[in-house]
C-alpha positions as CSV (number, residue, x, y, z in Angstrom):
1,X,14.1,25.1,-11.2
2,X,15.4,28.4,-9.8
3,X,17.4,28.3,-6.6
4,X,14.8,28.3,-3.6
5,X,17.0,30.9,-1.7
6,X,16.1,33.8,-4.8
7,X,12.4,33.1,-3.2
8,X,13.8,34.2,0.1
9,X,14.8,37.3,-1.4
10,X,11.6,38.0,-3.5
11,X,9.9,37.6,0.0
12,X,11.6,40.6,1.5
13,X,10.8,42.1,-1.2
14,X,7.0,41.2,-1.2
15,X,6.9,42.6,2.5
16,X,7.3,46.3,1.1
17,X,3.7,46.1,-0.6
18,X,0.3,46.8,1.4
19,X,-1.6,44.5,-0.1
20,X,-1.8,41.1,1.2
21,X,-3.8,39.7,-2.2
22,X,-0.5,40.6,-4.1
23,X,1.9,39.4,-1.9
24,X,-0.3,35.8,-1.8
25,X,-0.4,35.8,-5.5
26,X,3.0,36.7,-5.9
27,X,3.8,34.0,-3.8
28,X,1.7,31.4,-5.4
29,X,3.6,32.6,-8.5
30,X,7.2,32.1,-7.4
31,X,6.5,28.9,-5.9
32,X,4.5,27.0,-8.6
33,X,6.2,29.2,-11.5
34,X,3.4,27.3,-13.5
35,X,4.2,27.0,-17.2
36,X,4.0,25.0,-20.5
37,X,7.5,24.1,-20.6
38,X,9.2,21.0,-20.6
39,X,12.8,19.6,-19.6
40,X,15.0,18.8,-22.1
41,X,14.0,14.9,-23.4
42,X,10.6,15.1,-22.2
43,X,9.2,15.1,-25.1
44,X,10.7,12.1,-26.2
45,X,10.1,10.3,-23.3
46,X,6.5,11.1,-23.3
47,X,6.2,9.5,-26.9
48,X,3.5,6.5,-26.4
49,X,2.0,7.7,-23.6
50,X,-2.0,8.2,-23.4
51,X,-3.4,11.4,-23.2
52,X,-5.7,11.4,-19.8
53,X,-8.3,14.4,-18.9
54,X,-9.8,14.6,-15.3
55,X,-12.9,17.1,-15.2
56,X,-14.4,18.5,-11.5
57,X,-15.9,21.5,-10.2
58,X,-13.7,23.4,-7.8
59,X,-14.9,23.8,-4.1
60,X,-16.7,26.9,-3.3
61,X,-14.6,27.6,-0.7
62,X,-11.7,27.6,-2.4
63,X,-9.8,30.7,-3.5
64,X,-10.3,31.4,-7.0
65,X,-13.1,28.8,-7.3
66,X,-15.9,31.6,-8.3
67,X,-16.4,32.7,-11.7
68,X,-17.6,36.8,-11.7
69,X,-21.1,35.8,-11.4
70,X,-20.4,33.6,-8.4
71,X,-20.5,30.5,-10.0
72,X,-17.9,27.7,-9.1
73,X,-16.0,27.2,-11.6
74,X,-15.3,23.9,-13.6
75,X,-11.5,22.4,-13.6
76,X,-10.2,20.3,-16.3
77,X,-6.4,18.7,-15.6
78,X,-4.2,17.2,-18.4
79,X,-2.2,14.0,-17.3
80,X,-0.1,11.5,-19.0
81,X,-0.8,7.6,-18.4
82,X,1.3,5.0,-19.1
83,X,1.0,1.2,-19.0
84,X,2.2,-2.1,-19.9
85,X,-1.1,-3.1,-21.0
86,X,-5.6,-2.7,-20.9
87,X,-6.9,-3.9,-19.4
88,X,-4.3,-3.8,-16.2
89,X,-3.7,-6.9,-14.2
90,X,-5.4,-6.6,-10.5
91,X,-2.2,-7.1,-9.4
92,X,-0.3,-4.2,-11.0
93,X,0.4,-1.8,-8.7
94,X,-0.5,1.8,-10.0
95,X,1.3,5.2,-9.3
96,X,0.0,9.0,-9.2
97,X,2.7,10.9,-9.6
98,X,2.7,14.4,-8.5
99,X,5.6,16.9,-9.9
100,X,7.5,19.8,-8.9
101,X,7.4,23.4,-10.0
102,X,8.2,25.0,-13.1
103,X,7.7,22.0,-16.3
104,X,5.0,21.0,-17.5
105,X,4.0,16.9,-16.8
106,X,5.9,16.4,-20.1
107,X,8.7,17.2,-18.3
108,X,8.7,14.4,-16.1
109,X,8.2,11.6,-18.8
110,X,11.5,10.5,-17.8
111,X,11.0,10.1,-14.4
112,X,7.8,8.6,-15.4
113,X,9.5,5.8,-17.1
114,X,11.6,4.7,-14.3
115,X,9.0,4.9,-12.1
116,X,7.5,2.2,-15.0
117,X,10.6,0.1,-14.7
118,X,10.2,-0.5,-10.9
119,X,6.6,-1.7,-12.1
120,X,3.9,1.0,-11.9
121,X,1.4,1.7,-14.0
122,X,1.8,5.7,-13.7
123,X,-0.7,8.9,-13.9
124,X,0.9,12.1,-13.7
125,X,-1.2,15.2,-13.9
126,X,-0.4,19.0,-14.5
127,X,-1.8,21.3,-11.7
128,X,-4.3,24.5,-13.0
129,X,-2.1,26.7,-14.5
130,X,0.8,24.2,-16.0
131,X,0.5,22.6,-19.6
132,X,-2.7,21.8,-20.8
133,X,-4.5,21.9,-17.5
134,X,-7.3,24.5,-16.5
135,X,-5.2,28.0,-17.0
136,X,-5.5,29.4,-13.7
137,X,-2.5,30.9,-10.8
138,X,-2.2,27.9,-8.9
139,X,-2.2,27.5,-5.3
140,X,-1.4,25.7,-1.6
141,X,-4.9,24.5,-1.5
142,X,-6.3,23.9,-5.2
143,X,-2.9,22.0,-5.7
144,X,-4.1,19.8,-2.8
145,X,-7.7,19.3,-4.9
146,X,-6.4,18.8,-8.1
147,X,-4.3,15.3,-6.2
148,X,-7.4,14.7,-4.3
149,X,-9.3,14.7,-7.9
150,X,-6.6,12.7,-9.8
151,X,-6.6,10.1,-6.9
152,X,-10.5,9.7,-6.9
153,X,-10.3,9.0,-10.7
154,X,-7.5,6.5,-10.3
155,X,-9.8,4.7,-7.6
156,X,-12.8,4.9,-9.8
157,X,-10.4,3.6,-12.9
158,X,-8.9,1.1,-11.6
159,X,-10.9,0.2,-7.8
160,X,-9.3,-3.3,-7.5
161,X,-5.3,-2.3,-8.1
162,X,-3.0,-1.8,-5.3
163,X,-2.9,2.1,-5.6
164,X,0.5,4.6,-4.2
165,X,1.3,8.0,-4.5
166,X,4.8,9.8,-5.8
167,X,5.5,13.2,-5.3
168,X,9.0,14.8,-6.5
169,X,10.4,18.8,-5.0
170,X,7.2,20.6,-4.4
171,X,5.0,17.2,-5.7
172,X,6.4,15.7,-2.4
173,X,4.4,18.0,0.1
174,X,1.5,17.7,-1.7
175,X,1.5,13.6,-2.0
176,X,1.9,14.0,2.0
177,X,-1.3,16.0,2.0
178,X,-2.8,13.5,-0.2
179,X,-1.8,10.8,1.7
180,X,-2.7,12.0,4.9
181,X,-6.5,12.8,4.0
182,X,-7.0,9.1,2.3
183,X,-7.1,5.8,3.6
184,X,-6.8,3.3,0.4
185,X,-2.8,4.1,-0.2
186,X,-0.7,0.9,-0.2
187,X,2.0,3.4,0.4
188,X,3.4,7.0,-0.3
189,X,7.3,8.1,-2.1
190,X,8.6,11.6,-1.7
191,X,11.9,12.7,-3.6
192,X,13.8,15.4,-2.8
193,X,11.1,16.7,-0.4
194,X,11.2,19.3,2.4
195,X,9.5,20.2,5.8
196,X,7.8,23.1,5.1
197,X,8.2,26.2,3.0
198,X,9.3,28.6,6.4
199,X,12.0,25.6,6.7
200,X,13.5,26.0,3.2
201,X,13.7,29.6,3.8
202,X,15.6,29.4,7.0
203,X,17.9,27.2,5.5
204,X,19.0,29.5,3.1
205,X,21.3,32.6,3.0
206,X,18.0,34.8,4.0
207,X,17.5,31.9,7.1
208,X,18.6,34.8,9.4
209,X,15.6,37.3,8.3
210,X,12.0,36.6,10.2
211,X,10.3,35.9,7.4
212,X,8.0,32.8,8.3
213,X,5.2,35.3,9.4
214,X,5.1,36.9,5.5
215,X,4.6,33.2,4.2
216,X,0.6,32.5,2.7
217,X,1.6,29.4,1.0
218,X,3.3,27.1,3.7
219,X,3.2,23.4,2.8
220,X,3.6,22.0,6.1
221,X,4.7,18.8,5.3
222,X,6.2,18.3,8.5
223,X,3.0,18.7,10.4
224,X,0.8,16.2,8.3
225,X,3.6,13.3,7.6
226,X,2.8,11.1,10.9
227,X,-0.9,11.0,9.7
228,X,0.1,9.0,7.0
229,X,-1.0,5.3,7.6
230,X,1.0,3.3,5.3
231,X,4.6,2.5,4.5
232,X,6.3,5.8,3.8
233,X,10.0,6.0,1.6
234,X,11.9,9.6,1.8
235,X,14.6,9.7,-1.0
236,X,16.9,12.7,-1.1
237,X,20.3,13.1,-3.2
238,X,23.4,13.8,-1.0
239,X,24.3,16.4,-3.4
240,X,20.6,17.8,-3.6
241,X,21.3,21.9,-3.9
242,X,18.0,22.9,-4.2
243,X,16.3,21.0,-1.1
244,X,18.9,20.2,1.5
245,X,19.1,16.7,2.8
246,X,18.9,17.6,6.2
247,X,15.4,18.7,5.3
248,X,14.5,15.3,3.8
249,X,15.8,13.8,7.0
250,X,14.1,16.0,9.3
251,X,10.6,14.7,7.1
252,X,11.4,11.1,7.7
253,X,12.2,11.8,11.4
254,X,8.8,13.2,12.0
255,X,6.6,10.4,10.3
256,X,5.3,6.9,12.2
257,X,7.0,3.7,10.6
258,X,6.9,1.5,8.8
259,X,9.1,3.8,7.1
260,X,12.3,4.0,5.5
261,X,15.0,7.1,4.1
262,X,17.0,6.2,1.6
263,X,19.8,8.6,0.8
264,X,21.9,8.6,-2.6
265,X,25.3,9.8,-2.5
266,X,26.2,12.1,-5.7
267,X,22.1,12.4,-6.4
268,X,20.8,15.5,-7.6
269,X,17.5,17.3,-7.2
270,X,17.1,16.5,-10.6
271,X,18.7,13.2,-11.0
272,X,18.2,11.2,-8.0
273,X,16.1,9.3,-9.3
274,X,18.4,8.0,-12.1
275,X,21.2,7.4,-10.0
276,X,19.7,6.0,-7.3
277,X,17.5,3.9,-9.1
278,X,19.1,0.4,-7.9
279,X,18.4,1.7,-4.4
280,X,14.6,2.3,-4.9
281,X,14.3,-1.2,-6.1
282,X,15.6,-2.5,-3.0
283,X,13.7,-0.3,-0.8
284,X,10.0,-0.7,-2.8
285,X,10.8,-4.5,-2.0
286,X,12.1,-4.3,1.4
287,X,9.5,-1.4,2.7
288,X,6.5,-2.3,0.4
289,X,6.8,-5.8,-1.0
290,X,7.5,-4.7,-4.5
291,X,9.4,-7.3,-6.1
292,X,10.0,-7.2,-9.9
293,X,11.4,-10.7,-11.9
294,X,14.7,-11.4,-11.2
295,X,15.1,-10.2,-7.3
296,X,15.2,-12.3,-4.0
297,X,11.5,-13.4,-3.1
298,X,8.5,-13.5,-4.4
299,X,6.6,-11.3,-6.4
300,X,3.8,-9.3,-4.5
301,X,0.5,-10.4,-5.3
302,X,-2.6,-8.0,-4.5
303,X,-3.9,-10.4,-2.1
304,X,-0.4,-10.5,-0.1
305,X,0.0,-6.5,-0.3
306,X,-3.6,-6.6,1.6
307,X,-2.7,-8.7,4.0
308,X,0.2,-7.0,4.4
309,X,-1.6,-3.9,5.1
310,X,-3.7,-5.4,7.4
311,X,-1.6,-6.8,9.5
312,X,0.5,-3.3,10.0
């Protein structure tokens, strides 16, 4: 992922040009910097996983929804699912995962796995506009749809599972959105997340510049987090260069509990999840009630998790 700051920069830039339709799309473009591409090992990671394909029609509303005779447009998104076994138990708990900008969902195969080892069952999608998904510039909003579709085919899929969502980098803001619209989440991960778009910017070099006004796409994170009604855990690498920890921070600070921030010293923005993976164990079983085999306590059943749930 390039530096966020060279966005700040881009910005200034943008404000030079009169009209506002470039400077959203060149925006949308610099942000998402949608692609086929993968990181290196994806591939391989990815080896065994099922192909999944999600179709919907875009909301009329939308930008970019209308086709040139003013018809809404159909959507088709490309994910990856992968699974112990079919079909699941109820009691598996199963994980969207939304990722970041630049690669593909290849990409995040790795991730994916770990993610497996903690014990999800795991869908990860590609936004329009990355990998095999609907080629189309995404966007703040269709970004938000293409979740809120992934999560309503989960929910149809797989009605009786205890159901979370995972967002990494960009991912993060959007699980928040997703999270903060629905109401049948056992419970929400962001990695490496921020506060808002105008907050990375003014935590960069450029921070000094008034640029917040300029911004189309803002992911306000920050300003959706306490709507979030179940258990909510922030991870953030200490040595996180991209997203600064203070940002992560400032995200936890601002949601309702039960919550928890975990942060991992000598974590990356890319490898926090690696290192730190010891630490999400604990946390998924302190926070959530995700035990796997071998730890302190019992294992979560469905029926506990709900209870659970009520009672908070």
């Amino acid at each position: 992922m390039k530096r966020w700051h060279i966005f700040a920069s881009l910005l200034t830039a943008l404000a030079l040009l009169a009209s506002c339709a470039t400077l959203d799309e060149k925006q949308r473009a610099w942000i998402f910097q949608p692609s086929d591409r993968s990181w290196g090992g994806g591939a391989l990671a990815a080896e065994g996983m099922d192909d999944v394909w999600i179709d919907f029609t875009a909301r009329a509303g939308l930008l970019d929804a209308l086709d040139d005779a003013g018809r809404t447009k159909d959507v088709r998104l490309h994910g990856l699912w992968l699974a112990d076994a079919q079909p699941l138990s109820p009691t598996t708990p199963v994980l969207l995962y939304l990722h970041g900008a630049r690669y593909n969902v290849t990409g995040s195969a790795p991730r994916m796995r770990r993610m497996h080892q903690l014990g999800f069952s795991v869908l990860a999608i590609d936004y329009r506009g990355f990998g095999k998904s609907t080629a189309r510039l995404p966007s703040e909003a269709s970004a938000y749809e293409d979740a809120r579709a992934a999560w309503d085919w989960l929910a149809k899929k797989y009605p009786n599972n205890p159901r979370y969502i995972f967002g990494h980098s960009l991912g993060g803001s959007i699980a928040i959105n997703l999270a903060s619209e629905v109401a049948d989440e056992r419970g929400t991960i962001v990695e490496s997340t921020f506060t808002s778009i105008a907050d990375v910017v003014s935590s960069s070099e450029w921070g000094w510049m008034p640029l917040s006004m300029l911004i189309t796409q803002r992911f306000e994170a920050v300003n959706k987090v306490k709507n979030i009604g179940s258990p909510l855990l922030v991870v953030h690498g200490g040595a996180d260069r991209l997203i600064a920890p203070t940002l992560g921070r400032k995200l936890f600070e601002a949601a309702v509990e039960p919550k928890r921030f975990v942060l991992v010293e000598g974590g990356s923005h890319h490898n926090t999840n690696l290192v730190g993976l010891p630490q999400y164990r604990q946390a998924l079983a302190d926070l959530m009630g995700l035990r796997q085999p071998g730890q302190p306590g019992q294992p979560a059943s469905a029926a506990a998790l709900q209870s659970r749930a009520t009672a908070e």
